[in-house]
Backbone as a printed PyTorch tensor [residue, N CA C, xyz], in Angstrom:
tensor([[[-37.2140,   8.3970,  -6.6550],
         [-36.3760,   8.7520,  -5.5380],
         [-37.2650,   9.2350,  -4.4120]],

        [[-36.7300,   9.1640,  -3.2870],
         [-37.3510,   9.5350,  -2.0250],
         [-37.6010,  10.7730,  -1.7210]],

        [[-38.1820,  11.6680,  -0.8210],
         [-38.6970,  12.9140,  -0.1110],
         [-37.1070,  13.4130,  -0.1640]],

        [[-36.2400,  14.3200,  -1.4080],
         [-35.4510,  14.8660,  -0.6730],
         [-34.3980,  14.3910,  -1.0410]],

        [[-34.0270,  13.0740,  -1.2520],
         [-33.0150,  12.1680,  -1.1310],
         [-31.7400,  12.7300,  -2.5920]],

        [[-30.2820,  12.3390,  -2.6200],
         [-29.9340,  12.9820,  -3.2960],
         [-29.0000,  11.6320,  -3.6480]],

        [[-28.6870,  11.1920,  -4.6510],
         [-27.8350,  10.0210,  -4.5550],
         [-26.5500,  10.3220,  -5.3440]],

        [[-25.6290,  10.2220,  -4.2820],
         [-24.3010,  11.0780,  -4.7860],
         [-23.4340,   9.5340,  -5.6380]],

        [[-23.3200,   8.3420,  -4.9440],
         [-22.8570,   7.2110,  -5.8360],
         [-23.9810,   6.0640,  -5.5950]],

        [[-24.6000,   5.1660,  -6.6310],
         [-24.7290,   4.1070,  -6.5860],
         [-24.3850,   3.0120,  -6.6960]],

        [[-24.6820,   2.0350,  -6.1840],
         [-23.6490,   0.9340,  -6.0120],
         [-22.4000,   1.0120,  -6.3420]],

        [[-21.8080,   1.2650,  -5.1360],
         [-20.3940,   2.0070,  -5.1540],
         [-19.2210,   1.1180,  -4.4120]],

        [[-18.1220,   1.5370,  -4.0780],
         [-17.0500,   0.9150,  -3.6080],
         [-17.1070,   1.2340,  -1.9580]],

        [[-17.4290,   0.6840,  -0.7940],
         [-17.8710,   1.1100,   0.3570],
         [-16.0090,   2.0080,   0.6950]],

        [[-15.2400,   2.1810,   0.3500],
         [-14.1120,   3.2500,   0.3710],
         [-14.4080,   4.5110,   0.0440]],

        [[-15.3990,   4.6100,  -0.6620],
         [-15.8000,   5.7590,  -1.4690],
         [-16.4590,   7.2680,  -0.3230]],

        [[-16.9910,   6.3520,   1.0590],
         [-17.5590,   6.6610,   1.8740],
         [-16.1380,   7.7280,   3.0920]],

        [[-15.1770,   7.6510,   2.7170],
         [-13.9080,   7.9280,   3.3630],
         [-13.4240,   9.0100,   2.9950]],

        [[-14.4130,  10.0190,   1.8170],
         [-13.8830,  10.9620,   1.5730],
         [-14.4910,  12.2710,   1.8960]],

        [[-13.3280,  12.9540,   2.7470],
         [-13.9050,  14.1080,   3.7930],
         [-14.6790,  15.4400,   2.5770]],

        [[-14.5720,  15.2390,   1.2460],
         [-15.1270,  15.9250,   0.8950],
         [-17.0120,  15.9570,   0.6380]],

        [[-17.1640,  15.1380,   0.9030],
         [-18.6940,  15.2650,   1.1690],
         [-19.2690,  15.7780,   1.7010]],

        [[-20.9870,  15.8010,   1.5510],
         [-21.7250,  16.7450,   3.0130],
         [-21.7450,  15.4820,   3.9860]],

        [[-22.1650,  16.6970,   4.9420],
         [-21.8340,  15.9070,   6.4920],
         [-23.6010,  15.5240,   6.5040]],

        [[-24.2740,  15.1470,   5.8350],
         [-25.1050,  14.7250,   6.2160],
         [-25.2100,  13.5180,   4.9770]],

        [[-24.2280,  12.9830,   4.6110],
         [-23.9560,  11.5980,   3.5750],
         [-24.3730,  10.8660,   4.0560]],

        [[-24.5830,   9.2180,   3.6290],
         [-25.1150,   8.2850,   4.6210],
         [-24.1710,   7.1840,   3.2970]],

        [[-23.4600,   6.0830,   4.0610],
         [-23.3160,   4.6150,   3.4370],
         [-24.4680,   3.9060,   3.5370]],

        [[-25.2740,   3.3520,   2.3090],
         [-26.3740,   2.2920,   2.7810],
         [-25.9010,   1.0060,   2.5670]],

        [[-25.9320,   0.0440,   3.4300],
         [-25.6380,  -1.1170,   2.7160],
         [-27.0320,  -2.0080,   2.4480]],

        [[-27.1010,  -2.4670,   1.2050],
         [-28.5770,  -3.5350,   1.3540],
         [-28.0380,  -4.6430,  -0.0260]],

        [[-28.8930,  -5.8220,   0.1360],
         [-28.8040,  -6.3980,  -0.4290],
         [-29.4060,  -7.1170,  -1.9130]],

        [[-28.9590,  -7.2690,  -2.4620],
         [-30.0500,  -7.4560,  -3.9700],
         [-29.5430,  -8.5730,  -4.8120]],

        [[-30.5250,  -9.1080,  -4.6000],
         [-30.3930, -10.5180,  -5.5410],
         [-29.1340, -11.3910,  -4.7740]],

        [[-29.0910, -11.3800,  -3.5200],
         [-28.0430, -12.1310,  -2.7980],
         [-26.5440, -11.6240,  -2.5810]],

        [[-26.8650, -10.1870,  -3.5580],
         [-25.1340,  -9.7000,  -3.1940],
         [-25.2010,  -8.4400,  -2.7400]],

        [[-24.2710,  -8.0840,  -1.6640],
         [-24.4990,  -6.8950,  -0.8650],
         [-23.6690,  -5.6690,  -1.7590]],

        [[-24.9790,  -4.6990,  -1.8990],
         [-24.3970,  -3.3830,  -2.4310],
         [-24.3700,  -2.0050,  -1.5720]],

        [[-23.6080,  -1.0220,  -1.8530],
         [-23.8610,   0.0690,  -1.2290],
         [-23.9210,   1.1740,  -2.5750]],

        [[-24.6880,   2.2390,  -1.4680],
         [-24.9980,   2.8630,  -2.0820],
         [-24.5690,   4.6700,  -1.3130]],

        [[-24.4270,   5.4960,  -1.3700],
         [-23.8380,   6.9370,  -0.8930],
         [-24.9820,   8.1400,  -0.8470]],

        [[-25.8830,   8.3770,  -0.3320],
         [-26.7550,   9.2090,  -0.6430],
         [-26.6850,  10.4500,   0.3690]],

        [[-27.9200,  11.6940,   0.5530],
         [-27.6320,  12.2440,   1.2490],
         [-29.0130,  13.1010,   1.0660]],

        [[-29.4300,  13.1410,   1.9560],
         [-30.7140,  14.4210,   2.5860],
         [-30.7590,  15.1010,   3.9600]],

        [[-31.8690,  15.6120,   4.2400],
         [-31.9870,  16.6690,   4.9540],
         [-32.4510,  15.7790,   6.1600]],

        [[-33.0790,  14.4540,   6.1410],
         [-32.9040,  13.9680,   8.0510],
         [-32.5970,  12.7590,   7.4160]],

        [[-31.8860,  11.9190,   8.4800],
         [-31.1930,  10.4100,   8.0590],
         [-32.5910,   9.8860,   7.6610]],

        [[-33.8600,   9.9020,   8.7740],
         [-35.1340,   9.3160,   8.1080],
         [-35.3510,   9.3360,   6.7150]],

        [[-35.4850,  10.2380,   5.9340],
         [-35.9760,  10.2330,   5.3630],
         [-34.8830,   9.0220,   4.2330]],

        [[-33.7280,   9.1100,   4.4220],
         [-32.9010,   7.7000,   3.5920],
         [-33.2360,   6.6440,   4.2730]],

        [[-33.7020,   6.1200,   5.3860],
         [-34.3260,   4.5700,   5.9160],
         [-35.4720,   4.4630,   4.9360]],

        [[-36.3610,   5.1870,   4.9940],
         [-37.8290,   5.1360,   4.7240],
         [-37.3940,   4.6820,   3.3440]],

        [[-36.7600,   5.8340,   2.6900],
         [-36.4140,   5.2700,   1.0880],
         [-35.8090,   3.9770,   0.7960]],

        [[-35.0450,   3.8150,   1.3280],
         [-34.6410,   2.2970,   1.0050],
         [-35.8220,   0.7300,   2.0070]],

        [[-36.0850,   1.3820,   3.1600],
         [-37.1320,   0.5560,   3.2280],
         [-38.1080,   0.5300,   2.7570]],

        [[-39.1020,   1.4250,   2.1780],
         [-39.8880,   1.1890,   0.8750],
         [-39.0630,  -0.2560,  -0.1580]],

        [[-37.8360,  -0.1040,   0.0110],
         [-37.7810,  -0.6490,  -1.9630],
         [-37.0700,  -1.9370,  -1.3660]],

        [[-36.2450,  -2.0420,  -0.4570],
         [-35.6660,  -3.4130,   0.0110],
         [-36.0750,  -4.2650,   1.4870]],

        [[-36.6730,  -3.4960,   2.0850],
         [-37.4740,  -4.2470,   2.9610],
         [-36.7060,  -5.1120,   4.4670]],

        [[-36.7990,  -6.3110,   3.8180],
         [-35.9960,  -7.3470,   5.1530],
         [-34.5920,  -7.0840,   4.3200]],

        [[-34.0200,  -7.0430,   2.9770],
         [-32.7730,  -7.0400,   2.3870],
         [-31.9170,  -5.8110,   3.0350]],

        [[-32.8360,  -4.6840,   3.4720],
         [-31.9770,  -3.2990,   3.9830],
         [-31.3540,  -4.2710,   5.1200]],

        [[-29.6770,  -3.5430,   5.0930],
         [-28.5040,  -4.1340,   5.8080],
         [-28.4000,  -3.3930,   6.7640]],

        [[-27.4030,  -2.3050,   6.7440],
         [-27.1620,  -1.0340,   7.6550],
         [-27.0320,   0.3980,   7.2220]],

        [[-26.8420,   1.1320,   7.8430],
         [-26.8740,   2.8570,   7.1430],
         [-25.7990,   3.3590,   8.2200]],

        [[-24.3150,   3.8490,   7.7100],
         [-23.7650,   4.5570,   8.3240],
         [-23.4690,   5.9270,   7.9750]],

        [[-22.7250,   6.9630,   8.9080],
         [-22.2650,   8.2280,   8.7510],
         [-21.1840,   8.0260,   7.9510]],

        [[-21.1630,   9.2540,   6.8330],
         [-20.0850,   8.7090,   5.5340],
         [-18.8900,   9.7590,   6.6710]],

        [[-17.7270,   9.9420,   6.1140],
         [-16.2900,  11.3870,   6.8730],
         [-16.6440,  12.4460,   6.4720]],

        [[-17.8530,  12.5340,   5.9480],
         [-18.0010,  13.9750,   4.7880],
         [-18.2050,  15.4530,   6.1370]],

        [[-17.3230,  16.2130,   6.0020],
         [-17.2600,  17.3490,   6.8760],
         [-18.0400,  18.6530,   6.2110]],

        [[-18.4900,  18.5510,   4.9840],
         [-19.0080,  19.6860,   4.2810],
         [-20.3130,  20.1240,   4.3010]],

        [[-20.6250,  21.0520,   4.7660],
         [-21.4980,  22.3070,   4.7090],
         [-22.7040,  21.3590,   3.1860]],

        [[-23.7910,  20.7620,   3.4620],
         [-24.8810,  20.4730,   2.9770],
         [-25.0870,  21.7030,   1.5480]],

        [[-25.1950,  22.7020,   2.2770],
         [-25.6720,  24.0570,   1.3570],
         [-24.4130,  24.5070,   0.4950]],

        [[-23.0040,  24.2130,   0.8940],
         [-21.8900,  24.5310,   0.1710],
         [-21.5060,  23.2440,  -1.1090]],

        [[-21.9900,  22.1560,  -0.4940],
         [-21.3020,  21.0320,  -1.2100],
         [-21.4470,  21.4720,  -2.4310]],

        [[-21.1160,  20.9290,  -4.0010],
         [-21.2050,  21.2350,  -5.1140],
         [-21.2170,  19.8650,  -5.9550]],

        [[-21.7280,  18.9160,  -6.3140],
         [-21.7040,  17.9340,  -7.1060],
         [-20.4620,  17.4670,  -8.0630]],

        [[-19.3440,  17.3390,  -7.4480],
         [-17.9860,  17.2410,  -8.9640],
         [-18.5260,  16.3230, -10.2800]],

        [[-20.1040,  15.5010, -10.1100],
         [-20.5810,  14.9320, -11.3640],
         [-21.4090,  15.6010, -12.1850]],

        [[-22.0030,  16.7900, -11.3870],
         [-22.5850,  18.1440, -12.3980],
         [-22.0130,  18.9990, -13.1080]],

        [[-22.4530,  19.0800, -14.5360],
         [-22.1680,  20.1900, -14.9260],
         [-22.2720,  21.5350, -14.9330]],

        [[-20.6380,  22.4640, -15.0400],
         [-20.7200,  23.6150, -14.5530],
         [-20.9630,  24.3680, -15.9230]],

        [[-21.7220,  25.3860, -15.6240],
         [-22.5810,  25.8800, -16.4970],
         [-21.6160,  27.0360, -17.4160]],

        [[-21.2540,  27.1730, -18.1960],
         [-19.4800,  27.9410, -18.5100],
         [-20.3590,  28.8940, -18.9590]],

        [[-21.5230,  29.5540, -19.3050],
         [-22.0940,  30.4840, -19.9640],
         [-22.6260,  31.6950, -18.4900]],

        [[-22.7620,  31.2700, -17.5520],
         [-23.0420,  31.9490, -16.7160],
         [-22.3710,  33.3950, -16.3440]],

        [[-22.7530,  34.2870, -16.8960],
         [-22.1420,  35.5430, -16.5430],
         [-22.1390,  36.1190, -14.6410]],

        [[-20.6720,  36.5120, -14.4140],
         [-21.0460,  36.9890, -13.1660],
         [-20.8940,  38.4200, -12.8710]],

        [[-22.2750,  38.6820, -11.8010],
         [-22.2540,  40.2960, -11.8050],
         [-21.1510,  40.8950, -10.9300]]])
């Protein structure tokens, strides 16, 4: 993975990109592989640093990169595919 980069869905359903619960710094990638166009949902700390990553690995195949609806606070977001840790005592 790239400088940072956080990959919230891979090759995903480009609808997936429509949901305001994300961080606001999400990105849709679209690129292509093996002749069929995939996307992918990721998210870091400058859009650069998601070009660079996917141009490293797909090259002339990288398609486009848009802003996902995600309105959420980067530092608040919470992963709904991580596990929450149920042993954690709070002070």
């Amino acid at each position: 993975m790239g400088k940072g980069i956080r990959m919230i869905h891979k090759e995903c359903d480009p609808s997936l990109a429509e949901d305001r619960s994300l961080p606001y710094t999400a990105f849709l990638v679209e690129y292509m592989q093996d002749g069929i166009t995939k996307f992918d949902i990721c998210s870091a700390a400058k859009q650069v640093d998601i070009f660079d990553h996917y141009w490293d690995h797909y090259r002339r195949d990288f398609v486009n990169m848009t802003q996902t609806e995600g309105r959420v606070n980067p530092k608040l977001w919470q992963d709904p595919s991580s596990k929450k840790d149920s042993n954690q005592k709070r002070k």
